[in-house]
N, C-alpha and C positions, 0 to 999 in steps of 0.2 A: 777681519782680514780674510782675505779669497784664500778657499785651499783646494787645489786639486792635485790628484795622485793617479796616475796611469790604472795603479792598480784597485782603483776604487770605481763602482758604477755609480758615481755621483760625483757632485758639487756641493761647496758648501760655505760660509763664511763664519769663521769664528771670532769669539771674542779678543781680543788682545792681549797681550801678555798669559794665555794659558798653555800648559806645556803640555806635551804630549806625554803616555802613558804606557809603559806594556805591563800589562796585567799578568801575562803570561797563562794565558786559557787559550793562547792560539786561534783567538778569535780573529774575523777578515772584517778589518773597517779601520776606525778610530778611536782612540779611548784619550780622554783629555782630561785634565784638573785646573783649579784656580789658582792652587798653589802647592808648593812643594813639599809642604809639611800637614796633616790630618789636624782636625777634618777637613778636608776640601771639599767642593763642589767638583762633580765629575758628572759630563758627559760623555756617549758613547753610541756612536754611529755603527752598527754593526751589519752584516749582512752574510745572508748563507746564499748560496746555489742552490735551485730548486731541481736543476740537473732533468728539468721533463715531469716532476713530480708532481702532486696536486698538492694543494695549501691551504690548510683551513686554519684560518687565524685563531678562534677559537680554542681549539686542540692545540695551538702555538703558547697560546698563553697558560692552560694548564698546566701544563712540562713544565714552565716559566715556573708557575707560583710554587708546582712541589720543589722543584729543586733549590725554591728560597726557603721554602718552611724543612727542608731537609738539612740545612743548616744550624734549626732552632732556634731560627728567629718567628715572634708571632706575627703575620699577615694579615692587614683588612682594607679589602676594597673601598675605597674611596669614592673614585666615579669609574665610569666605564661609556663611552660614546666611539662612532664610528668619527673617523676623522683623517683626511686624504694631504699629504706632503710634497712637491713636485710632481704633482698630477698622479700620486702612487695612493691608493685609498685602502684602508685598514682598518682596524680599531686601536683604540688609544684608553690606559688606564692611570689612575691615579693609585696610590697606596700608603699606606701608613704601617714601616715597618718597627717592631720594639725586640730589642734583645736586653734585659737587665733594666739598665736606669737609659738605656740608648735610646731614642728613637727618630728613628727617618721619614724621611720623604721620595717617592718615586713617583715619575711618571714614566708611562713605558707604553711606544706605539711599536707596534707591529703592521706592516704593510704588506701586500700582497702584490711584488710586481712580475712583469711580463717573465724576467729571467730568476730574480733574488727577492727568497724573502729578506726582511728588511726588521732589525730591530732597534729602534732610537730609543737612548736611555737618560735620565736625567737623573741624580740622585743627591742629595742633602738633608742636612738637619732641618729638622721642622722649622726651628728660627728663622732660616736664614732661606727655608724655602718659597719664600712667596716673591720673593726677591730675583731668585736664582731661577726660578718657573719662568717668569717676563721673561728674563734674558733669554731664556731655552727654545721660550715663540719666537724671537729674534732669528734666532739661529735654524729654526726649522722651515721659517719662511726664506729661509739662503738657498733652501735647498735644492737641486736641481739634479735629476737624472738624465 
């Protein structure tokens, strides 16, 4: 389904019947689920203002992975490739995260555009991830700035 928001620099089409989210991190974008009760599938469109600033995706992503392994969960990179969404190009990773008997699935691109960096998130059970990955290329190819 088309969704657009005044207050987002983009476009985008999601899947149906998923409900939106507030995380409460006061992030600027989108945060969605499949369903209403854990575990879900959740994506999340995010974006900062670069406000004039330079952006090294790179250094976007280190911040990224302390602040997951600051939680104490273990991290390990999975792939890592360059990869461009709505004509916005970036780098894009995969991940395998485990806390306990848990463990996840992430992909996480970072884009570097004219005004906003750009953070798209996918996140699920390993089971249920190769399923819920399709659908996320789905949704990123909706995308438009």
């Amino acid at each position: 389904m088309p969704f657009s928001d005044a207050k987002l620099p983009f476009r985008f089409s999601h899947p149906q019947g998923w409900l939106g989210v507030d995380l409460g991190d006061k992030t600027n974008g989108v945060s969605m689920v499949s369903a209403k009760t854990p575990p879900a599938t959740m994506i999340r469109l995010l974006f900062v203002p670069k406000n004039g600033r330079a952006v090294n995706v790179t250094q976007e992503f280190g911040g990224f992975e302390q602040g997951l392994k600051s939680t104490g969960v273990t991290l390990k990179t999975l792939t890592s490739r360059a990869a461009s969404y709505g004509g916005v190009s970036g780098t894009e990773r995969e991940y395998q995260i485990a806390k306990g008997k848990d463990t996840l699935r992430m992909r996480v691109w970072f884009g570097n555009g004219a005004k906003n960096l750009y953070s798209f998130q996918l996140t699920d059970t390993a089971a249920r991830y190769a399923s819920a990955n399709a659908l996320y290329s789905k949704v990123l190819s909706t995308v438009r700035f």
